[in-house]
C-alpha positions in Angstrom: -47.7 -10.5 -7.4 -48.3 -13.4 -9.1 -51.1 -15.7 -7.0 -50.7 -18.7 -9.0 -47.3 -19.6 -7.0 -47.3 -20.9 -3.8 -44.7 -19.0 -2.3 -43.3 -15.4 -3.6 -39.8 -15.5 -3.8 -37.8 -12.7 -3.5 -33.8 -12.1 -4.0 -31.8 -10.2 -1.5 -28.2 -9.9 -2.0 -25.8 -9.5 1.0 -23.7 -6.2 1.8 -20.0 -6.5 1.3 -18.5 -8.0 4.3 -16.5 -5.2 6.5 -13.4 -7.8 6.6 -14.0 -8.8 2.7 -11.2 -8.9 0.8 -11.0 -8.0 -2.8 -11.0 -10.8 -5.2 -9.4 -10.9 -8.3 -12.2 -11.9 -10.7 -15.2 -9.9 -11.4 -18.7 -10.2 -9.5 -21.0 -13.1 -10.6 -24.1 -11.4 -10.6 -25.6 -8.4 -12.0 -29.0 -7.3 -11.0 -30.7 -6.4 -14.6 -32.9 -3.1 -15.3 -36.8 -3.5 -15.0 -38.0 -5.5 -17.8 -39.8 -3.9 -20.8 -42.4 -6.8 -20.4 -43.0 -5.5 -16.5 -46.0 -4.3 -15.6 -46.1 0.0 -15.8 -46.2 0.3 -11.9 -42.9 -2.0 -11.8 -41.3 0.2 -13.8 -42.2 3.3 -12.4 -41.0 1.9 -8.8 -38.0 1.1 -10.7 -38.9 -2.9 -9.6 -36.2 -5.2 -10.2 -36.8 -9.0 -10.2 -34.0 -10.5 -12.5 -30.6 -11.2 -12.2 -27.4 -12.6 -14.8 -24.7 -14.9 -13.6 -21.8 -15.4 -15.1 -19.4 -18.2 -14.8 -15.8 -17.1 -13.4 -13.3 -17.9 -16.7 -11.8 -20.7 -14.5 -15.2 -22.3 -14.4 -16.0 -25.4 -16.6 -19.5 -24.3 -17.5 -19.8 -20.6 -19.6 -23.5 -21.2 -19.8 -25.0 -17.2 -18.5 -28.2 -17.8 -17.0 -31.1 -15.9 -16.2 -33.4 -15.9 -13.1 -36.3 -14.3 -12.4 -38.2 -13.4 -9.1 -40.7 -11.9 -7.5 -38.0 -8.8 -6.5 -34.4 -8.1 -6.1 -33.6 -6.9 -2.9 -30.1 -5.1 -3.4 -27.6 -4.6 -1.6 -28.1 -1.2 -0.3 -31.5 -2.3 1.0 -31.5 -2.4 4.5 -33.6 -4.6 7.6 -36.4 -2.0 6.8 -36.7 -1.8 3.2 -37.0 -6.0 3.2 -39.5 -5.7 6.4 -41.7 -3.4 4.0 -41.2 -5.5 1.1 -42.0 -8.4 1.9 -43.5 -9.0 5.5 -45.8 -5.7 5.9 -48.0 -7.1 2.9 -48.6 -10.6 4.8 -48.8 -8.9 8.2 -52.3 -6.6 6.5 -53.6 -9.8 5.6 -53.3 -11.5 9.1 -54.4 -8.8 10.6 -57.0 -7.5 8.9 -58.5 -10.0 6.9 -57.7 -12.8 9.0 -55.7 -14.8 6.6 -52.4 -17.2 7.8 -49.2 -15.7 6.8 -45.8 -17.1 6.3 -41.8 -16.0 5.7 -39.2 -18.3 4.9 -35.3 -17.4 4.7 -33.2 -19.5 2.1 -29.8 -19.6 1.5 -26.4 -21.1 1.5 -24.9 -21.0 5.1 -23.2 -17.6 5.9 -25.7 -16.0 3.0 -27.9 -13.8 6.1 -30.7 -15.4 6.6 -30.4 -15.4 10.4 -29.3 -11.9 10.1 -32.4 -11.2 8.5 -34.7 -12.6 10.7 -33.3 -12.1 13.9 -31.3 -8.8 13.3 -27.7 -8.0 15.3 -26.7 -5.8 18.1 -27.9 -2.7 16.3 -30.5 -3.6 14.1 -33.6 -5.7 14.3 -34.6 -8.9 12.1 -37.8 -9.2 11.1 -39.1 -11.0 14.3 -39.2 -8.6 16.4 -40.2 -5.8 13.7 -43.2 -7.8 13.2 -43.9 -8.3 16.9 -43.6 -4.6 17.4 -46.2 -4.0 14.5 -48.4 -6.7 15.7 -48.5 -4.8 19.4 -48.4 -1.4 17.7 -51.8 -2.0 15.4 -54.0 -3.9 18.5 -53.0 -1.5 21.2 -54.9 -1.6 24.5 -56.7 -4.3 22.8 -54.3 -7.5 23.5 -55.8 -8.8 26.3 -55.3 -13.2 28.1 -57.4 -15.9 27.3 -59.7 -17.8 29.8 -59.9 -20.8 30.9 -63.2 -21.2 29.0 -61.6 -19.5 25.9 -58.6 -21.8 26.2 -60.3 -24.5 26.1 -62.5 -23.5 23.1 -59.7 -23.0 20.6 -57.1 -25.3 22.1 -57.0 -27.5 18.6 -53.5 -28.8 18.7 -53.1 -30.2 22.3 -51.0 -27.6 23.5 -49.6 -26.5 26.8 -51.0 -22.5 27.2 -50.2 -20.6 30.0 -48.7 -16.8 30.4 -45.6 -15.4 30.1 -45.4 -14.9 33.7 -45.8 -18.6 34.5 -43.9 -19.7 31.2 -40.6 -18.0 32.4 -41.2 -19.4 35.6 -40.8 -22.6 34.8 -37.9 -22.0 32.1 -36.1 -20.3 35.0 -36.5 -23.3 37.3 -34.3 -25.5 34.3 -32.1 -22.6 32.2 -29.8 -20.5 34.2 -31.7 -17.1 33.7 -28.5 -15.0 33.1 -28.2 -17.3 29.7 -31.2 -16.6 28.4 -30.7 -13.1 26.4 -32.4 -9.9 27.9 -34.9 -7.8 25.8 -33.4 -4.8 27.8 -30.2 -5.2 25.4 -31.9 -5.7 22.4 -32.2 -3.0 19.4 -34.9 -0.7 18.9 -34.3 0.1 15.3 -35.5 -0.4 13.0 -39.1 0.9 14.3 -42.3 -0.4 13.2 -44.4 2.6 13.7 -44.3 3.0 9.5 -45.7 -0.1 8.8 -48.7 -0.1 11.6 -52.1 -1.7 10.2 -55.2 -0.1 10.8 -57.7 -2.6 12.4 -61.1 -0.8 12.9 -63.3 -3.0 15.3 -65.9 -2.8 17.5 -65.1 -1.9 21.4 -66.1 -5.5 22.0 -63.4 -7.5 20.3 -60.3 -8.1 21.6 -57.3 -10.1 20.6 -55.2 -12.6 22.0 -51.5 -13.5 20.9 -50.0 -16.8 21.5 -46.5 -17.4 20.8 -44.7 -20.8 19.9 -41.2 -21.7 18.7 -40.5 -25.2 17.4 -37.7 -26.7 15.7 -37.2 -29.8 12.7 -34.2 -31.6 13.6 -32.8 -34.8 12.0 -36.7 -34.5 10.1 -38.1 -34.5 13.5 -40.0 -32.0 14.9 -38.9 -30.6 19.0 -40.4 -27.6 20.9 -38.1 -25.0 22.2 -40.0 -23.7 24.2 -40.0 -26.7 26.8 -36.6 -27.1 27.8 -35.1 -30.2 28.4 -32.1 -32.8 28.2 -31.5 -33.5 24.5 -31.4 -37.1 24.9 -35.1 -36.6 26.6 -36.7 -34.6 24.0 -40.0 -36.1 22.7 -40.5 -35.4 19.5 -43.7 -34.1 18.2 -46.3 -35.2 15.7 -48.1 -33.1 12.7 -51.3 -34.3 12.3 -54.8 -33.9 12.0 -56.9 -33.4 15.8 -61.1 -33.9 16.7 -60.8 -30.6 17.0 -59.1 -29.0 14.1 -60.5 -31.2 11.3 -58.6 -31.3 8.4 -56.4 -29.0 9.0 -53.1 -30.4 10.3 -51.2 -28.7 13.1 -48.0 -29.6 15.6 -49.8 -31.3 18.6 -48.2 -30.9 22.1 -46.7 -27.8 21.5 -46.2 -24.8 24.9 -47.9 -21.8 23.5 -47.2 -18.8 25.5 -49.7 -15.8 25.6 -47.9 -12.4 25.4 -49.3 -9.1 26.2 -46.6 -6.5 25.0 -43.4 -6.7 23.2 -40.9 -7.6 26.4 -42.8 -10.5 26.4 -42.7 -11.3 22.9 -39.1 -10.8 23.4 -38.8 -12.5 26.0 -40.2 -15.9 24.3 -38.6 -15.4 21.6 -34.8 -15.2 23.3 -35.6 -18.5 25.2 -36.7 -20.3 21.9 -33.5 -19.2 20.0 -31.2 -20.3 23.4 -32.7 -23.4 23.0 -32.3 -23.7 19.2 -29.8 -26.5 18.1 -26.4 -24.7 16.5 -22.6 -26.2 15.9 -19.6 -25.1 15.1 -18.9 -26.0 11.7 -15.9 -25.1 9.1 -17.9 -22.8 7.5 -19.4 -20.9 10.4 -18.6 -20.3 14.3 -22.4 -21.1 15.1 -24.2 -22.3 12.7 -27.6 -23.6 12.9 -28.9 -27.2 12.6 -32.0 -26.8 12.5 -35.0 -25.4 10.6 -36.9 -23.0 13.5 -40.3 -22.1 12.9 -41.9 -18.6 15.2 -45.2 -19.4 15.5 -47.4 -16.0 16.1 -51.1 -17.1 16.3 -53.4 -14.2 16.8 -57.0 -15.0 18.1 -60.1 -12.1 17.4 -62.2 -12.6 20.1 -65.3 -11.1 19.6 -68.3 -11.1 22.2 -72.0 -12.0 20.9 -74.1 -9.0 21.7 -77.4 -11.1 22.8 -75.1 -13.6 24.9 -72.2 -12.0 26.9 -70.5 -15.1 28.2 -70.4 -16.9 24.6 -67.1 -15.4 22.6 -66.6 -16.2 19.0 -63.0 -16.7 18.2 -61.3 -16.5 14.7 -57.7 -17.8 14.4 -55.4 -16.5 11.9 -51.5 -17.6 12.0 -48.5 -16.1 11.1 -45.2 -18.0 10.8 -41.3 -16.9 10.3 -39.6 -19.8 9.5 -35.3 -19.7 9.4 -34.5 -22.6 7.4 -31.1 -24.1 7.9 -28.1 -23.4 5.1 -27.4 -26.1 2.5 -23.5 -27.0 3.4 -20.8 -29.7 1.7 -18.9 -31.7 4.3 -15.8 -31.1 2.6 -16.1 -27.0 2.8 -17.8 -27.4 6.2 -15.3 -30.0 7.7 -18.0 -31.9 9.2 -17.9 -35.6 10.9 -19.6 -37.6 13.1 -23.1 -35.9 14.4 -22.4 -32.7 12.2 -22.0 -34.5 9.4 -25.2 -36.2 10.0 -27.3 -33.1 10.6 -26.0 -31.3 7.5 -27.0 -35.0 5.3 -30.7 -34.4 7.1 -30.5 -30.4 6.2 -29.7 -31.0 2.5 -32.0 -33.5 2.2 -34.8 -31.6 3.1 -33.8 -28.7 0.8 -33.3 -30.7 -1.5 -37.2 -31.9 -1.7 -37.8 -28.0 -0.9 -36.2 -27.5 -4.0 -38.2 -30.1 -5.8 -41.6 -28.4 -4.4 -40.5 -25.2 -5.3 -39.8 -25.7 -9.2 -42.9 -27.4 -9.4 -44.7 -25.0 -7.8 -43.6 -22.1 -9.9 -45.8 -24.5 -12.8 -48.8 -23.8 -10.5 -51.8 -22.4 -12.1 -54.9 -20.6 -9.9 -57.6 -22.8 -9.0 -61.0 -22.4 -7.6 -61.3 -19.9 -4.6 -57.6 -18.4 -5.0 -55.6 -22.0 -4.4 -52.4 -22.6 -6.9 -53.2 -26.1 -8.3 -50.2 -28.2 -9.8 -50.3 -29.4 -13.7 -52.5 -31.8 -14.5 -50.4 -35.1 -13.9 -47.4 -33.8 -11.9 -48.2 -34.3 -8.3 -45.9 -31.7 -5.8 -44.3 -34.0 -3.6 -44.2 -32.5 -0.3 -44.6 -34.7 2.3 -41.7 -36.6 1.6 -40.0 -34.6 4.7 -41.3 -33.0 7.7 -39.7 -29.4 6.7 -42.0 -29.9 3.0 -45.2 -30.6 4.7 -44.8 -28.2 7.1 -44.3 -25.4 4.6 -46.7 -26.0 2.3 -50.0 -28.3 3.9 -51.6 -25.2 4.1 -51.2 -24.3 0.3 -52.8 -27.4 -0.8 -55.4 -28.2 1.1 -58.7 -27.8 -0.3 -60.2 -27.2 3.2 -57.7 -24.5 4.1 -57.7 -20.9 3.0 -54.2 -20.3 1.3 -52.0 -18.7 3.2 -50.3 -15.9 2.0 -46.8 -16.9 2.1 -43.2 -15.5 0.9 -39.7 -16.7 0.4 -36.9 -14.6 0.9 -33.2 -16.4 -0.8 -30.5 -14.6 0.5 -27.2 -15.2 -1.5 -23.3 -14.1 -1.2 -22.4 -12.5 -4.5 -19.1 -12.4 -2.8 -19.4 -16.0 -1.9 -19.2 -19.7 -3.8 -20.4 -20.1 -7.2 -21.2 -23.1 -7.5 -23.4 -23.1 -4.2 -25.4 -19.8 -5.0 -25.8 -21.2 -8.9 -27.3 -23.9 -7.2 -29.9 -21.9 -4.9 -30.6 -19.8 -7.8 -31.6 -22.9 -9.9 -34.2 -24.5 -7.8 -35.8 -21.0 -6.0 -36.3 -18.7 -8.8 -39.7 -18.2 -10.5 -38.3 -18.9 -13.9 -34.9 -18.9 -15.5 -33.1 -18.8 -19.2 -30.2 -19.9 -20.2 -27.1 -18.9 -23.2 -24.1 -20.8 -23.9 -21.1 -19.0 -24.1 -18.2 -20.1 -26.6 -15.3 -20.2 -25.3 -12.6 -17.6 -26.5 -9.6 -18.8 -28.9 -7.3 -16.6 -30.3 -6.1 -17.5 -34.1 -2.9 -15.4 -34.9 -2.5 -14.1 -38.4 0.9 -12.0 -38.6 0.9 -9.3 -36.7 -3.0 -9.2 -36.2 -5.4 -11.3 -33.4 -9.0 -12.3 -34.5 -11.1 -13.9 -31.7 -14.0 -16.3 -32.1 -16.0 -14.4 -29.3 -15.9 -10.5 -30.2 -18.6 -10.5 -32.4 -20.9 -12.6 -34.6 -19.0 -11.4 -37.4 -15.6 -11.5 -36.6 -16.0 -15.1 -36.0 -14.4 -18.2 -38.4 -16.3 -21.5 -38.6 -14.8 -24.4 -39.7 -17.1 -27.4 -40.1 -15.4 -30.8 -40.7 -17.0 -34.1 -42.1 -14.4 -36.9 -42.2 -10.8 -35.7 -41.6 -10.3 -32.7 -43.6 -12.1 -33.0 -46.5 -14.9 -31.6 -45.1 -16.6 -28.0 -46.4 -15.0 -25.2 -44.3 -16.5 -22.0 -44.1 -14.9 -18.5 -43.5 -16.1 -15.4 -42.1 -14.1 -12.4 -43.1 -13.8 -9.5 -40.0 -14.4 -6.0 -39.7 -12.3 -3.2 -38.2 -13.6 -0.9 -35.2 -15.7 1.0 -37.2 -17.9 -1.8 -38.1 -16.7 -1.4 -42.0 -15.0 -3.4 -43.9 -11.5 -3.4 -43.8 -11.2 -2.4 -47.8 -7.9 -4.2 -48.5 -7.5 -5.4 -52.1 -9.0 -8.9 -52.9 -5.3 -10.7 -53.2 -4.6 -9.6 -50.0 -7.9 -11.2 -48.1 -7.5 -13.8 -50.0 -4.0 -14.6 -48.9 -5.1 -13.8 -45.5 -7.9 -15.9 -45.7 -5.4 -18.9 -46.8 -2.9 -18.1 -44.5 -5.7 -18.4 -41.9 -6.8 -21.7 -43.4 -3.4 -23.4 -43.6 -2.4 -22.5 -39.6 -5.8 -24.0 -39.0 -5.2 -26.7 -40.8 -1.8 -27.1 -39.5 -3.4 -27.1 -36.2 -5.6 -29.8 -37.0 -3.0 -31.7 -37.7 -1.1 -31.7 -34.9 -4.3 -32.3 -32.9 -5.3 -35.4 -35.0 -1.1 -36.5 -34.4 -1.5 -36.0 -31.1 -4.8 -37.7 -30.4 -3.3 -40.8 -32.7 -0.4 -40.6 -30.3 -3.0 -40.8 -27.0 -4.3 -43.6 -28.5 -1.6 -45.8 -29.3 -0.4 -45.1 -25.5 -3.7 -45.6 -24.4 -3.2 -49.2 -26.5 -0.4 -49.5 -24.4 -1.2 -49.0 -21.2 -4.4 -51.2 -21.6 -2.0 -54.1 -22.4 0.4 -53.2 -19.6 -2.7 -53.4 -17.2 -3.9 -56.8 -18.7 -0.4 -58.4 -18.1 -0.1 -57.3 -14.9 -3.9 -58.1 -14.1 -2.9 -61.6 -15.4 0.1 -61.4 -13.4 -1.7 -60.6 -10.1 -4.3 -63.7 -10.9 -2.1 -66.1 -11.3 0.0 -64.7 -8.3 -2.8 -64.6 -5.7 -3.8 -68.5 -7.7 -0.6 -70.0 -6.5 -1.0 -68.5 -3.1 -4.5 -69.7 -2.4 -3.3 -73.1 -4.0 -0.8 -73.3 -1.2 -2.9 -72.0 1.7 -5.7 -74.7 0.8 -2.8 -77.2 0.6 -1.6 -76.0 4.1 -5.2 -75.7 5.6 -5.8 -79.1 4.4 -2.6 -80.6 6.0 -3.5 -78.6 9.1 -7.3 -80.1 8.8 -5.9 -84.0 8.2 -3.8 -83.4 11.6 -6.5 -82.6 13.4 -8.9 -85.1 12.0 -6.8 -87.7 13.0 -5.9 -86.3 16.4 -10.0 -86.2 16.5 -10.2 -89.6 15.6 -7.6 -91.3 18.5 -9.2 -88.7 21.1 -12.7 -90.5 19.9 -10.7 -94.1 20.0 -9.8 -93.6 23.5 -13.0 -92.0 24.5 -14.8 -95.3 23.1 -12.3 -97.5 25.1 -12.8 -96.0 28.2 -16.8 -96.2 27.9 -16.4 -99.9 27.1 -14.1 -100.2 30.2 -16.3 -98.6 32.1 -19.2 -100.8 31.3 -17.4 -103.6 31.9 -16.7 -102.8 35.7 -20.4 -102.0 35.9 -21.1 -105.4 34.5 -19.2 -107.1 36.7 -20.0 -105.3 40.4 -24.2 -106.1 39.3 -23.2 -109.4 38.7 -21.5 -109.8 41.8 -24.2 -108.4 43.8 -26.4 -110.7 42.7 -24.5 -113.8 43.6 -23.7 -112.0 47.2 -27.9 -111.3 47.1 -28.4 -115.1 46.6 -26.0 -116.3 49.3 -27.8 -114.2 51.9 -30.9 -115.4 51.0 -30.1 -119.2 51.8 -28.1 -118.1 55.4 -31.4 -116.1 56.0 -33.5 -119.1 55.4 -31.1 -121.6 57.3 -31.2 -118.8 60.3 -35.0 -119.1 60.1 -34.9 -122.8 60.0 -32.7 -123.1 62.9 -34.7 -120.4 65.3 -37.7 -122.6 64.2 -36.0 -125.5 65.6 -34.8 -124.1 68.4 -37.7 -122.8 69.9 -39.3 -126.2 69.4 -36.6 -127.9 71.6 -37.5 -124.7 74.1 -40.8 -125.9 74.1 -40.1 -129.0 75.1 -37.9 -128.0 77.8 -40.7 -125.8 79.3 -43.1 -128.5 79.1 -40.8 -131.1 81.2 -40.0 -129.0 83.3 -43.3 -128.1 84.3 -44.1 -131.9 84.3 -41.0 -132.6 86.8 -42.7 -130.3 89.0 -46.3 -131.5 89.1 -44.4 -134.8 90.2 -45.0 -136.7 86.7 -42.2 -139.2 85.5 -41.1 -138.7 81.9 -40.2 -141.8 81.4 -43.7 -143.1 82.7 -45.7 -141.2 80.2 -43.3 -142.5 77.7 -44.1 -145.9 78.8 -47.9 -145.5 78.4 -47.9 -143.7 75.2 -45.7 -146.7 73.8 -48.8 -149.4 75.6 -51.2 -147.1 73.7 -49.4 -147.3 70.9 
């Protein structure tokens, strides 16, 4: 294996289909023998890592290309050969040298990338070979974290608890008979073959803590905590205090499993909860990229202090990636439709990561490092970053990861071309001429049987140009040995029919032309037609509009007239009534003042009154004292 590349990428081509029906033009792709250039194990093994495809004759393109990879998985590999292939190496470094591991399916949808991961009803995927491997290599040594442990290498915020208590709580929310049954499941594939040897101390012990998550719409959901879709918080990748800068998936349920029922167990909850739709192209096809988290924790006890526990991490990840679909094969609309754009357009940066990976040269302690200048860019989407952080980060040890592209060679050309383009480690390229058939007589010479057989005519201006003739062999790869009249004749012959040819196509092409003339005039009449069509119409709608705006401009006015009128009215009569008032004010005034002057007068005269009357009874005269106050006078 090459280390410089970030990911190893192998092929794996898809049995026939049991319903398949045969097609009339011949398979695509042909898996080529071991390369001369391979190294001498490869070829011993009988390694194969390239394969040809070639363009169906209908096809615009005849370009053969060449891709290579890390291996080609045939088609008469089964679940075990891929398992051995490619996840048995990454499962000896997680588990004996403590490294973080990582599997990726990618492929068209309806490829088998599912299928290889998660297996049918009678064979197993990957998953849950590599669970039974984990379990099969620790043994009696899985044991549950404490509380005290928990704590210590909780990094990422998460939720632990055990499997007991996980499916407790899924129970209480998920109808239990939905949720599939590790009873039913297949057994084969086993992974007794493939068991790693860990040699440790009595000591250690080993914990295994299980988490599913999913990228949907490019944001990242746990399946592992069921909930309402439209409730779902999503979840942020980021460095912790804790994990420094190493960036993980905070929030996450990690479950801690003990044997493989469990592991099962998890793992059919996480896939009931994964997000699929029916599609045109599949019944249930995924909308998601699900990532299986299996993080193993070595927990080995200091021999001067038995309560303190050193703990070493070491994470391995099987990631099924959604298939890249069009809406027009998959007859998609409305929230479909927008999941498959989010799907393609994380591929599609996948893609980008992945050619410039395959550039990558090995730096310093075992790292692939980009060319100088060309930066991968792989946190433009949550699916890149998640992939490949752990690649390029200085602070990290790499991970050991691998890709496996599954691809129909039953299936869509153009699609698996595609695929082929942006995965593979490297690739070459031949143009293919296109056949045409020149008839002489009673013989056919193609342009495309050989090198030799072929006639070349090279034009400068018209025909004038220099032409140039290559004469053909028979079968034998001798020449033919007819007398030099009769090639020559031939060879003029061959020369006048394809000049005559020519001819017709230069005719025709002048004919194309002068219609093309034609119909450009046609369109510029009838464009000036339209214009001065849709002219005189606006003319008459702004003359209309503007009749209609005059009518009620002067309706406008006479409504504001009137208005006016009646304010002024109005005013008027206020006017008038204050006016009034005030001469009304006045004229009390002056009674109130003559009502005063007349009680004033009134009680004088009842003054008087009193005072003669109380003179009339002491016996004085009136008249007397008006007598004497007239002698005083």
């Amino acid at each position: 294996m090459d280390s410089a590349h970030a990911f190893q990428v192998y092929l794996r081509l898809r049995p026939p289909h049991a319903h398949q029906l045969p097609t009339a033009d011949d398979p695509f792709l042909t898996v080529l023998p071991p390369s001369p250039t391979a190294s001498d194990e490869d070829i011993e093994k009988g390694i194969k890592s390239q394969v040809t495809i070639h363009p169906p004759s209908h096809h615009r393109s005849q370009k053969i290309e060449t891709f290579s990879f890390t291996e080609v998985l045939e088609q008469s590999y089964g679940q075990a050969d891929v398992f051995g292939r490619t996840v048995a190496p990454i499962l000896t470094g997680v588990l004996k040298d403590g490294r973080d591991g990582m599997l990726a399916t990618l492929g068209v949808t309806g490829s088998g990338k599912t299928h290889t991961i998660l297996g049918n009803k009678q064979q197993r995927g990957v998953a849950q070979m590599s669970l039974d491997v984990m379990f099969r290599s620790l043994g009696d040594k899985v044991t549950l974290l404490s509380a005290a442990q928990i704590a210590q290498c909780n990094d990422a915020e998460s939720e632990i608890l055990g499997c007991t208590s996980f499916m407790n709580k899924v129970t209480s929310v998920v109808e239990p008979s939905a949720i599939p049954k590790p009873n039913s499941a297949p057994t084969k594939p086993s992974g007794e073959p493939y068991v790693v040897s860990c040699t440790s101390s009595s000591s250690t012990k080993y914990a295994i803590l299980m988490s599913i998550y999913e990228v949907y719409n490019d944001k990242i959901f746990d399946l592992l905590a069921p909930s309402n879709a439209a409730r779902r918080k999503a979840l942020l990748f980021k460095s912790t205090r804790s994990s420094g800068d190493r960036k993980v998936v905070t929030g996450l349920r990690k479950v801690m499993v003990t044997d493989l029922y469990e592991g099962l167990q998890v793992l059919g909850v996480g896939q009931y909860q994964r997000s699929h739709g029916e599609t045109g192209s599949n019944d249930k096809s995924s909308r998601s990229h699900c990532f299986i988290s299996l993080e193993l924790k070595k927990l080995k006890r200091s021999r001067l202090d038995h309560s303190s526990t050193t703990i070493k991490e070491a994470t391995f990840t099987i990631v099924d990636l959604a298939g890249s679909e069009r809406a027009r094969n998959a007859k998609t609309a409305g929230d479909r439709l927008a999941e498959g754009g989010h799907i393609n357009k994380s591929l599609m940066f996948l893609g980008q990561c992945l050619e410039i990976s395959t550039q990558a040269t090995v730096g310093e302690g075992g790292k692939p490092v980009a060319p100088a200048g060309v930066k991968i860019p792989y946190r433009q989407s949550k699916l890149t970053e998640l992939l490949f952080t752990n690649s390029y980060n200085p602070a990290t040890q790499p991970q050991i990861a691998s890709i496996i592209v599954t691809v129909d060679p039953a299936g869509d050309f153009n699609a698996t071309s595609q695929m082929l383009k942006y995965s593979a480690l490297a690739k070459s390229s031949v143009n293919r001429r296109p056949p045409m058939q020149v008839l002489n007589g009673s013989r056919s010479v193609s342009t495309t049987s050989q090198a030799s057989q072929a006639s070349q005519i090279s034009q400068g201006s018209g025909l004038s140009g220099a032409t140039t003739l290559a004469i053909g062999t028979d079968d034998s790869g001798s020449s033919s040995g007819r007398p030099g009249s009769a090639m020559s004749q031939d060879a003029a012959n061959m020369i006048a029919e394809l000049q005559r040819q020519l001819k017709e196509a230069e005719e025709g092409r002048k004919e194309m032309e002068r219609k093309l003339a034609e119909a450009n005039q046609r369109c510029l009449r009838v464009e000036q037609e339209v214009r001065e069509e849709v002219t005189s119409d606006m003319e008459l709608q702004m003359k209309l509009m503007q009749r209609k705006m005059l009518v009620k401009l002067e309706e406008g006015t006479e409504r504001e007239e009137e208005h006016v009128d009646r304010k002024l009215d109005m005013l008027k009569r206020t006017l008038l009534v204050e006016t009034n008032d005030e001469n009304d004010r006045a004229r009390d005034v002056e009674i109130e003042q003559y009502v005063r002057e007349l009680e004033a007068e009134n009680y004088a005269l009842r003054t008087e009154v009193m005072s003669l009357k109380r003179k009339r009874a002491n016996g004085d005269s009136p008249l007397k004292e008006r007598s004497l106050n007239r002698l005083k006078f």
